[in-house]
C-alpha positions in Angstrom: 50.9 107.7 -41.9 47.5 109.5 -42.3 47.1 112.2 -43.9 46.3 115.7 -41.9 43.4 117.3 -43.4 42.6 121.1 -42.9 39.7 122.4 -42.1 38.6 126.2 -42.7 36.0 127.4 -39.8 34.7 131.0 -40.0 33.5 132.6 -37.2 35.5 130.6 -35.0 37.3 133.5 -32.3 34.9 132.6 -30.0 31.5 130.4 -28.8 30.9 127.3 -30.8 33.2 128.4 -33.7 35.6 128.5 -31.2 35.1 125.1 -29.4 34.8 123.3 -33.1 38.1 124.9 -33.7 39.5 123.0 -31.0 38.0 119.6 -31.7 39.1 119.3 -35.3 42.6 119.9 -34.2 42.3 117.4 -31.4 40.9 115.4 -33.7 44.0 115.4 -36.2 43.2 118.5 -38.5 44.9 121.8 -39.7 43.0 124.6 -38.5 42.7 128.2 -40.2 40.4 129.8 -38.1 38.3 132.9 -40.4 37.1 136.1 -38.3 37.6 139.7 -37.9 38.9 139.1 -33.8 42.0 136.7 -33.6 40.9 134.3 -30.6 42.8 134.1 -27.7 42.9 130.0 -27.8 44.9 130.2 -30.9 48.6 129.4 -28.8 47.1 126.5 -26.8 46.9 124.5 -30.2 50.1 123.1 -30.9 51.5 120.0 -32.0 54.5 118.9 -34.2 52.9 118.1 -37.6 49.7 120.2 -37.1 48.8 123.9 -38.1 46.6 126.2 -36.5 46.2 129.7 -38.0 44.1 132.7 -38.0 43.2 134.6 -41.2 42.1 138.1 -40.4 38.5 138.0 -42.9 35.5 140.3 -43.7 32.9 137.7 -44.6 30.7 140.4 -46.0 32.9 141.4 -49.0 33.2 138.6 -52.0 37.0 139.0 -52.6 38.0 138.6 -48.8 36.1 135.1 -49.2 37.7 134.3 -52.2 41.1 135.3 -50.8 40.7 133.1 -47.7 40.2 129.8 -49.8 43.4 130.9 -51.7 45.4 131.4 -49.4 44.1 128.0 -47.5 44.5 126.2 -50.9 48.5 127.6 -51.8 49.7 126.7 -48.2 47.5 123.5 -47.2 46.6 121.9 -51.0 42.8 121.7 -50.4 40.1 122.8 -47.9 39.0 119.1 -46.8 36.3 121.0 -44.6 34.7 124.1 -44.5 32.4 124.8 -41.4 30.6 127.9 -42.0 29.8 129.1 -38.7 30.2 133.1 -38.5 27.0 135.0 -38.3 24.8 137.5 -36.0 21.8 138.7 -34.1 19.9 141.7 -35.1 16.6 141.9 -33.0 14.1 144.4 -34.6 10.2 144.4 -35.4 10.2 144.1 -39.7 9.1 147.4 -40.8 11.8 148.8 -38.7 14.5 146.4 -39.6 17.6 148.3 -41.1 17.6 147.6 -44.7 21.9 147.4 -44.3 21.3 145.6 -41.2 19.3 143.1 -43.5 21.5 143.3 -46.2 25.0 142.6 -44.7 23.0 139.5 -42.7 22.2 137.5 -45.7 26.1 138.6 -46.7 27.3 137.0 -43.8 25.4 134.4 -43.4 24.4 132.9 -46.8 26.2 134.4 -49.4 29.4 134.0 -47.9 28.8 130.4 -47.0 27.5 130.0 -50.9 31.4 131.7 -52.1 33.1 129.7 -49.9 31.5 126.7 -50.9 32.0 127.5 -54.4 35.7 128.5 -54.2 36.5 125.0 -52.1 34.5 122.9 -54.1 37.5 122.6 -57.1 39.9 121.1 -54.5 37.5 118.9 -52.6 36.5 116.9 -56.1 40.0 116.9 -56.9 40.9 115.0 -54.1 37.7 113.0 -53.8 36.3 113.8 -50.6 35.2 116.7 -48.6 33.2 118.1 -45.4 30.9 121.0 -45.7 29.2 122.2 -42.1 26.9 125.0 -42.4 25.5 126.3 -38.8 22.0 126.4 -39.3 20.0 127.4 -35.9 16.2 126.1 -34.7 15.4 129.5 -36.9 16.5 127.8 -39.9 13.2 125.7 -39.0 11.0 127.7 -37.0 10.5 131.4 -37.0 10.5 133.9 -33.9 9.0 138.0 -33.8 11.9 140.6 -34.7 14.8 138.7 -36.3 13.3 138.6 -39.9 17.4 138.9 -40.8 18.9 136.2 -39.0 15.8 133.5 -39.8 16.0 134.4 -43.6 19.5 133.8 -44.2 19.0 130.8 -41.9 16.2 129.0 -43.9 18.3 130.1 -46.7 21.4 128.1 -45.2 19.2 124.5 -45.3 18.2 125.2 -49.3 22.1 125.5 -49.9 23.3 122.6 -47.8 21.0 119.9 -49.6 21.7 121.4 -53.2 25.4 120.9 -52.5 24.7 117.8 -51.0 23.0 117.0 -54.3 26.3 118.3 -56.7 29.0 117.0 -54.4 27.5 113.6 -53.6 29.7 111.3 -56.1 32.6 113.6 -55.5 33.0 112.2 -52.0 31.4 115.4 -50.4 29.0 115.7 -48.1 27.0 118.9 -46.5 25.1 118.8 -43.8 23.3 121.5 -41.8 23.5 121.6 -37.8 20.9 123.5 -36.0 20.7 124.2 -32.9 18.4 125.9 -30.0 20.5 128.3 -27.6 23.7 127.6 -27.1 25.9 128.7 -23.9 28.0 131.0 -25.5 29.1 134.6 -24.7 26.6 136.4 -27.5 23.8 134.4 -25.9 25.0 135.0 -22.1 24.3 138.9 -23.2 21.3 138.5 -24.8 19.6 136.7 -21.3 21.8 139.7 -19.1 20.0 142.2 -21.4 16.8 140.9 -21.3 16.7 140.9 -17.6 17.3 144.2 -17.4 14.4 145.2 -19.9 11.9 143.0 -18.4 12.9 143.4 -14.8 13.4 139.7 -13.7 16.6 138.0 -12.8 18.8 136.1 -15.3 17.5 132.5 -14.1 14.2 133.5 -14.4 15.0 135.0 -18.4 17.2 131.5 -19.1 13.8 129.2 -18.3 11.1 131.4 -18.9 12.0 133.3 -22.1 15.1 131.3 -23.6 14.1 128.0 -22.7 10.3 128.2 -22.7 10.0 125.7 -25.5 12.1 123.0 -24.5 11.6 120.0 -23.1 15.3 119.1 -21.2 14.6 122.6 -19.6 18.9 123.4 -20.0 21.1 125.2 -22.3 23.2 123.2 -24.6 26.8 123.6 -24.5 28.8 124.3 -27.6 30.7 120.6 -26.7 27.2 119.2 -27.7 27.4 121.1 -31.2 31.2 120.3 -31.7 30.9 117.0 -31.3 28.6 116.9 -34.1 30.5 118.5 -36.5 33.2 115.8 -35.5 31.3 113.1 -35.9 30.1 114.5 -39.6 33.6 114.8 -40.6 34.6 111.5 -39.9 34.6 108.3 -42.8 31.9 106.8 -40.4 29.2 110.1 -41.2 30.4 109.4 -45.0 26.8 108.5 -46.8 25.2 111.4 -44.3 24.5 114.0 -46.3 21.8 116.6 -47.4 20.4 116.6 -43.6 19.3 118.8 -40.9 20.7 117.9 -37.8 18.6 119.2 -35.0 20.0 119.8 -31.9 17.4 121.5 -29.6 16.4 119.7 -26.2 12.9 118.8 -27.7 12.0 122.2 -29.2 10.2 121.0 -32.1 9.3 118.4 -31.2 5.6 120.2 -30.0 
């Protein structure tokens, strides 16, 4: 019999943290799903030797992170993988960019993935192996005006996934970075509804003009696209990927 491994995603009550969540447990895994919302999906994942949870977690305070693992650690034995996937979008020109707005971003978004990383690393070497997934975004390559937060802590995001690529290699773990252009998720769904209001042209007309200007398949990508990814990297078949940026952007950069 296999053993079930567990697998730790934050930001997971909804969009792609959500549809990872339910991949990893169709694929076989204990699921402890981190966030401040508990998702709705959470009763649709049963099965008779697998877990799914919810852990109630403030990313943006050191001891709730170091809590989490914990508490994944005393019930599961080990966090096999860790997908750090929570973040936000804050859209502001620089010199008016909230310095706590700023501040609570890299929080979220990089030093939380750093403390998780660090707290789940013990368990991973001890057992030999281990998945670390941090959800990078085309702004962990490429910059755009007004979200100086959100591209920071996402460049910031690639120089931690290839050091811990680095320091977990002959431990069995690899870390790998996934980032992708817009995804069809909820947050993003807004974002195009709001800008249509502000500029005064329909929703359609935002998607392919604004939001998918720069790329080349001219569609959105669904967060099944980015799931399967993170499945794939998971698996004993991604088990000498490692360090990499996986780009997932309908042809963005590649201009």
């Amino acid at each position: 019999m296999s053993i079930i491994k567990t697998a730790l995603i934050t930001g997971a009550a909804s969009g792609i943290g959500a549809e990872i969540a339910k991949t990893l447990f169709n694929d076989g895994c204990n699921v402890v799903i981190a966030d401040l919302n508990e998702p709705e999906f959470l009763s649709d994942l049963k099965h008779e030797t697998q877990s799914a949870e919810f852990v109630p977690t403030d990313l943006s305070k050191q001891e709730s992170c170091q809590a989490l693992v914990e508490r994944v650690v005393q019930e599961f034995g080990a966090v096999d993988i860790l997908v750090n996937n929570a973040g936000f979008q804050h859209i502001s020109p620089l010199e008016e960019f909230p310095e706590t707005v700023w501040e609570k971003m890299l929080q979220v978004m990089l030093t939380a993935p750093f403390l998780l990383t660090k707290y789940a690393f013990p368990t991973m070497k001890q057992k030999q192996w281990g998945r670390i997934i941090n959800m990078g975004s085309i702004h962990s390559q490429v910059a755009s005006l007004n979200k100086v937060g959100y591209i920071a802590a996402k460049h910031g995001l690639v120089g931690l996934t290839k050091t811990t690529a680095l320091e977990g290699g002959r431990f069995g773990i690899t870390a790998n970075v996934i980032c992708p252009a817009y995804v069809r998720t909820p947050l993003v769904e807004q974002q195009i509804a709001a800008q249509a209001q502000t500029l005064g042209i329909s929703v359609e007309e935002v998607e392919s003009q604004v939001f998918l200007k720069a790329s080349a398949t001219g569609r959105m990508i669904e967060p099944t696209e980015v799931a399967s990814m993170v499945s794939y990297l998971c698996s004993d078949n991604a088990k000498s990927i490692t360090g990499a940026c996986w780009t997932i952007d309908g042809g963005w950069t590649a201009q």
